[in-house]
C-alpha positions as CSV (number, residue, x, y, z in Angstrom):
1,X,-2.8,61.6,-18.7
2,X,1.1,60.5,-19.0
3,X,4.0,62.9,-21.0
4,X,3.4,61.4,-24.6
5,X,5.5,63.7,-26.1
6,X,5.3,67.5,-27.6
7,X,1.8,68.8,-28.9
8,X,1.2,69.2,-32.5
9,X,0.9,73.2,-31.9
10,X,2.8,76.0,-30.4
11,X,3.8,76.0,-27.0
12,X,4.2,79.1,-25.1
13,X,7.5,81.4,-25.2
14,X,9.5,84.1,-22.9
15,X,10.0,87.7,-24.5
16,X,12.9,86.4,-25.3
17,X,12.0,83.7,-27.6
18,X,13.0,80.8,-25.3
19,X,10.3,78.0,-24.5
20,X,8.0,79.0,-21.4
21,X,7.0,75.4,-20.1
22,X,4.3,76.5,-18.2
23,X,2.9,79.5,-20.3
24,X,-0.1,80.0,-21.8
25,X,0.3,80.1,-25.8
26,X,-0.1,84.0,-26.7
27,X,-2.6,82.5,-29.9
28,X,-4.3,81.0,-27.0
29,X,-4.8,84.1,-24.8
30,X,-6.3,85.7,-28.0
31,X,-8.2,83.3,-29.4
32,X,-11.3,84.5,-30.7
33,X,-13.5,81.5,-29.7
34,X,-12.0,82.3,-25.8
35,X,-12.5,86.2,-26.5
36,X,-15.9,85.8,-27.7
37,X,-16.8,84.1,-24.6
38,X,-15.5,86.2,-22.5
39,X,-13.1,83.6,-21.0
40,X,-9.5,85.2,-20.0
41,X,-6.8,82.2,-19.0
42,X,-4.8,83.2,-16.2
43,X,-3.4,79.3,-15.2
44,X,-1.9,76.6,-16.1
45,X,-3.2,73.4,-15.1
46,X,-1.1,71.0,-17.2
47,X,1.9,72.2,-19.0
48,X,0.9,72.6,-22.8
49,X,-2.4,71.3,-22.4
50,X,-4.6,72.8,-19.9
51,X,-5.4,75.7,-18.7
52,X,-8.2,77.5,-16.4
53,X,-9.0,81.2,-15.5
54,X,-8.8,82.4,-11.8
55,X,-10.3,79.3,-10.4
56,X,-9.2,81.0,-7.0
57,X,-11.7,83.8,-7.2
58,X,-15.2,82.6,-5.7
59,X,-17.3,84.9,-6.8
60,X,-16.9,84.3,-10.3
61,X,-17.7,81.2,-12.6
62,X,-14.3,79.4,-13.3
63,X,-13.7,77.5,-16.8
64,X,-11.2,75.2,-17.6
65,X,-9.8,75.0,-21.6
66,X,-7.9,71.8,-22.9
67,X,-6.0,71.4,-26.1
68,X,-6.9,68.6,-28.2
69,X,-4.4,65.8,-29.8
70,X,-6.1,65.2,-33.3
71,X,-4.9,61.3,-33.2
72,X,-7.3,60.8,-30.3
73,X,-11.0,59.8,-30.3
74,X,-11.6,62.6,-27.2
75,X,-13.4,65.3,-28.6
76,X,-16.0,62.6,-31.2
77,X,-16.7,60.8,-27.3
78,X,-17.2,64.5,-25.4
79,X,-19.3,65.3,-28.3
80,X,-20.7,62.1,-28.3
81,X,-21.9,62.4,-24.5
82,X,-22.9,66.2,-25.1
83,X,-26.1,64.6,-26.8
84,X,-27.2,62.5,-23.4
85,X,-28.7,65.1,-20.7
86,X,-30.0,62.4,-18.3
87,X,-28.4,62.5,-14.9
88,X,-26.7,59.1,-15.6
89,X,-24.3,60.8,-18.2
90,X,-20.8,60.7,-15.7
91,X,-19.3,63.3,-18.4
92,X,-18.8,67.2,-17.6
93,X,-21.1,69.3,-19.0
94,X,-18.4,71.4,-21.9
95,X,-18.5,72.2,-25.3
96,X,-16.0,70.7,-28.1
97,X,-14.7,73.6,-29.9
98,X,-13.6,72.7,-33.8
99,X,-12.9,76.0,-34.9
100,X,-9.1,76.2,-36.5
101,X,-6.4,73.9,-34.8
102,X,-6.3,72.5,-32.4
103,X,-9.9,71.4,-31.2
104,X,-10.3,72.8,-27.3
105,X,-12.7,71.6,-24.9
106,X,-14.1,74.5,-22.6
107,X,-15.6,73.2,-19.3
108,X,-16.1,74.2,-15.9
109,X,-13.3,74.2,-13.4
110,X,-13.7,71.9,-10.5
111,X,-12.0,70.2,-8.0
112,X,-10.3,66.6,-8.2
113,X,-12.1,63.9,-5.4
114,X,-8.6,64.3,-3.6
115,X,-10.1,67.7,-2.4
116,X,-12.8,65.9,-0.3
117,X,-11.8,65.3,3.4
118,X,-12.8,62.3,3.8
119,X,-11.5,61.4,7.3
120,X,-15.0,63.9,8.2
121,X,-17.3,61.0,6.8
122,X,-18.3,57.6,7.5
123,X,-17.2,54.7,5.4
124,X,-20.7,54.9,3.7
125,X,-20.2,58.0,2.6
126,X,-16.9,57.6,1.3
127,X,-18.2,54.4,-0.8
128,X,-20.8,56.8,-2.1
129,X,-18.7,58.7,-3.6
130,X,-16.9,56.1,-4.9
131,X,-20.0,54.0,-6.3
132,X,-20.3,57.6,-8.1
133,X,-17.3,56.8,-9.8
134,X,-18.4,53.1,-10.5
135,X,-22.0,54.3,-12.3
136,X,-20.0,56.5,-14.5
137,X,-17.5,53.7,-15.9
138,X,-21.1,51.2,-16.2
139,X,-22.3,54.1,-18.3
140,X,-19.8,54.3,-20.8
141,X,-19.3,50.6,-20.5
142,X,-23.0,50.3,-21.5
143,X,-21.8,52.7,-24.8
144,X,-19.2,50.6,-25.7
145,X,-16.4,53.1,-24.3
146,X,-13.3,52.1,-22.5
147,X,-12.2,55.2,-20.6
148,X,-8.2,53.2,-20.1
149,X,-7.1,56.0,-17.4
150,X,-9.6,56.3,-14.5
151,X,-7.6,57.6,-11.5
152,X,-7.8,60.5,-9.0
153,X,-7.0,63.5,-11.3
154,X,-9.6,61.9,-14.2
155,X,-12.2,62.4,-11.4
156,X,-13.7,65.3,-10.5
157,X,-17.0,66.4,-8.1
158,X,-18.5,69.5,-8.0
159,X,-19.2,71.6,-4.7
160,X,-21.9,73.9,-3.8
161,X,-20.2,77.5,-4.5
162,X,-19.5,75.7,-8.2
163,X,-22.7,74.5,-8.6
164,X,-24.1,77.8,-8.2
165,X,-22.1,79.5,-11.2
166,X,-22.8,77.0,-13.4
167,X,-26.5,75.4,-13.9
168,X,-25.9,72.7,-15.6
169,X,-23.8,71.3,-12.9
170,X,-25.4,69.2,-10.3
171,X,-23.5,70.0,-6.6
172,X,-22.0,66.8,-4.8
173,X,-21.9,65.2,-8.3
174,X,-18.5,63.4,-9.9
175,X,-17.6,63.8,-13.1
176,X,-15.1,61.6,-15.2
177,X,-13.0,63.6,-17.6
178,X,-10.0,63.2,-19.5
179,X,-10.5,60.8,-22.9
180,X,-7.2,61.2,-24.0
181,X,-6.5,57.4,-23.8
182,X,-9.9,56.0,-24.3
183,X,-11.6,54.1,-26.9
184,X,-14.5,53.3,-28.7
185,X,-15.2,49.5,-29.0
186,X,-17.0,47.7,-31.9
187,X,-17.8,45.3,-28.8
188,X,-19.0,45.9,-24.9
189,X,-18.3,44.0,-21.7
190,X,-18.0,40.3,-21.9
191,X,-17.3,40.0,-25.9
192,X,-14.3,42.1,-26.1
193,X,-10.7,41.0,-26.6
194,X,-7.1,42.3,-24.8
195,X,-6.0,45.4,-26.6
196,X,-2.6,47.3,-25.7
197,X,-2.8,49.8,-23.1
198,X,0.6,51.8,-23.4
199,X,-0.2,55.0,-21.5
200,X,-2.2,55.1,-18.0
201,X,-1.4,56.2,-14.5
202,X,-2.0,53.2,-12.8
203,X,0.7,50.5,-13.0
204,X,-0.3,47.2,-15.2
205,X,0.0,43.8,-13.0
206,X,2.3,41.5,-13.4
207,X,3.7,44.0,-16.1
208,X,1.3,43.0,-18.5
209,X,0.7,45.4,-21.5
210,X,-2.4,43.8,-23.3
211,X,-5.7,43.5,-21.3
212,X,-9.7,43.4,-21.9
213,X,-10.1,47.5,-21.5
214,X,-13.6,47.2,-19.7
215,X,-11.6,45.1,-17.0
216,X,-8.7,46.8,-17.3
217,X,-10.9,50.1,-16.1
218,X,-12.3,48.1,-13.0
219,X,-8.8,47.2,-12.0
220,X,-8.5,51.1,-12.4
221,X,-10.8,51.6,-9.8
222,X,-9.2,49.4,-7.4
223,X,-6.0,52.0,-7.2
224,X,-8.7,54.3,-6.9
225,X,-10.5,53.1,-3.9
226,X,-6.9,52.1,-2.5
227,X,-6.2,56.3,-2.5
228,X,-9.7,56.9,-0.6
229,X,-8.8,54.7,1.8
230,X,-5.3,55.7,2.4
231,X,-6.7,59.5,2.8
232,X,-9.7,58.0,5.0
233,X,-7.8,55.8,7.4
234,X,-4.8,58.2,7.5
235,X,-2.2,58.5,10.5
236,X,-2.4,54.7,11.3
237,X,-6.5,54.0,11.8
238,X,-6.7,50.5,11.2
239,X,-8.8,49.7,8.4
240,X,-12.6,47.5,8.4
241,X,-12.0,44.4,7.0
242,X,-14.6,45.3,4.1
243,X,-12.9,47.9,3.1
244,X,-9.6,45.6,2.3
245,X,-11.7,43.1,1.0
246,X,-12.8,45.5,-1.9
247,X,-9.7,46.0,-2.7
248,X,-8.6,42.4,-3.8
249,X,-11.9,41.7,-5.4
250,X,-11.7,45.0,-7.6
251,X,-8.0,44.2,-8.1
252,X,-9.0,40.1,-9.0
253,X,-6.3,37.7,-9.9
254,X,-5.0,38.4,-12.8
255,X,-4.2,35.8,-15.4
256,X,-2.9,37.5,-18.7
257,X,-6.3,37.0,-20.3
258,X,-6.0,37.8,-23.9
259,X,-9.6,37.1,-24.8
260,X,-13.0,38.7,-22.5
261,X,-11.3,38.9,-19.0
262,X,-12.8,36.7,-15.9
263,X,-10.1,37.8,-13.6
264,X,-12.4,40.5,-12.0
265,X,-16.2,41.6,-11.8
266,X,-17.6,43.8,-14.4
267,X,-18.2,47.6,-13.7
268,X,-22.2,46.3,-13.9
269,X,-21.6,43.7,-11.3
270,X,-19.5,45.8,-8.9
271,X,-22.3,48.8,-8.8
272,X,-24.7,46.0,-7.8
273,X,-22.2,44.3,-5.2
274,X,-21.0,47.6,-4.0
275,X,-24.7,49.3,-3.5
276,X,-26.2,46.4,-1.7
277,X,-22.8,46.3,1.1
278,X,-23.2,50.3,1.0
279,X,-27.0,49.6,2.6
280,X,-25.1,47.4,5.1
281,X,-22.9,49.3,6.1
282,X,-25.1,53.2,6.3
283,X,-27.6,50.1,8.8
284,X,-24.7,49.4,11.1
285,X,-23.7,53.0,11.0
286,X,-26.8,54.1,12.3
287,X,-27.6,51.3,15.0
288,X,-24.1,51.8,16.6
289,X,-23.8,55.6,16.1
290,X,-26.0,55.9,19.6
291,X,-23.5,53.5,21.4
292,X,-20.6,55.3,20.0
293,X,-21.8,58.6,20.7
294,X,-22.6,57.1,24.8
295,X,-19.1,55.7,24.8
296,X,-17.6,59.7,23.7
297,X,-19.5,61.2,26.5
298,X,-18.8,58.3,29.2
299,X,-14.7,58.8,28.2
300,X,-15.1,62.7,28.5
301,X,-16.8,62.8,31.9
């Protein structure tokens, strides 16, 4: 989520009365929702907004709290996706908090995708991760919800040692957060028409500021792939030709469409696409993983 402006409540302050920008509010600290859980904030993970408890300590469940703009449909779609437990629902398991104001959301902390290494894995793997990312945006595609921001920081995954504090989240799984920006569409994919999208983290083409939302999130996921395979192929390792070739087709060629786009796939489309090249490729991997493995031994001796 962008800088938008002040929140509508008060920010943190020095002894001295002077603005703390990356305090926690002191009405915050001693909420009594936070108290009554038990939950103690001792970070700040985005000025104003959110904040976490020791995430750094292992041996303890860490929880995440973010403040809630009232002008936003966030907390009615976190709510909304509270009431779907089926292991398709991409949204973090939390708990929208409506007590007094602001509304807070109080999740689990967990890491951003950035955290995973994935120079360690094979391109398969990698595109797992990322079809993870794809399902979730179907889902709420399917719901009629435009999430207008998916990007690196929007997507989280939860590890093992997470997963262990917190049963309700499922280990190796991503999670889309963040609904700051999104929206919730009287139409779905196919039938809905450009709307404005004024605040996202990915750079409109062609500086465009009107686009069909459902396609705008697919080009959304092109930047997104683009990051995993800048951290993949990292230090100059020359790219497969599939991976830049999902690139461009995720990123289509955009035309200014101000009715139901056409200039790239829908999210439905590029789960099929993308799980069908994904066998393709986890077949290869195996059949020349032998040879490769020969050729590493051969160059050693």
């Amino acid at each position: 989520m962008l800088d938008t402006g002040p929140p509508p409540w008060p920010l943190a302050k020095h002894p001295d009365g002077t603005l703390d920008p990356i305090g926690i509010p002191a009405w915050l600290k001693s909420h009594p929702e936070l108290k009554r859980r038990g939950i103690v904030l001792t970070e700040t993970l985005k000025p104003s907004y959110v904040f976490a408890t020791n995430w750094r300590d292992q041996s303890v469940a860490a929880y995440a709290v973010k403040l809630l703009e009232p002008d936003t449909e966030e907390a009615t779609i976190y709510e909304r996706l509270a009431l779907d437990s089926t292991p398709s629902n991409p949204s973090i398991p939390c708990e929208v908090v409506r007590s007094g104001e602001p509304d807070m959301l109080i999740m689990p902390h967990i890491y951003e995708i950035n955290c995973v290494n994935y120079m360690k894995f094979s391109l398969s793997a990698v595109l797992g991760v990322f079809l993870q990312v794809v399902k979730g945006i179907e889902y709420l595609h399917a719901r009629n919800i435009a999430h207008l921001d998916v990007c690196v920081g929007n997507t989280l995954i939860a590890f093992n040692e997470q997963a262990r504090f917190n049963s309700q989240l499922v280990a190796n799984k991503v999670y889309i957060i963040d609904f700051h920006t999104s929206r919730q569409l009287e139409f779905g994919p196919g039938r809905q028409h450009a709307i404005p999208i004024t605040v996202s983290q990915v750079k409109p083409p062609l500086g465009l500021k009107y686009f069909d939302p459902y396609s705008w999130d697919v080009y959304c996921l092109s930047d997104l792939w683009e990051y995993m395979m800048e951290f993949k192929y990292s230090f100059g390792a020359p790219r497969p030709w599939i991976a830049l070739r999902i690139t461009r087709w995720l990123m289509g060629s955009e035309r200014g469409c101000t009715g139901p786009c056409r200039c790239r796939p829908t999210a439905r489309r590029v789960r099929q696409v993308l799980t069908a090249v994904r066998l393709v490729l986890r077949v290869t991997e195996l059949v020349t993983w032998p040879f490769h493995r020969i050729n590493v031994l051969y160059r050693r001796s």
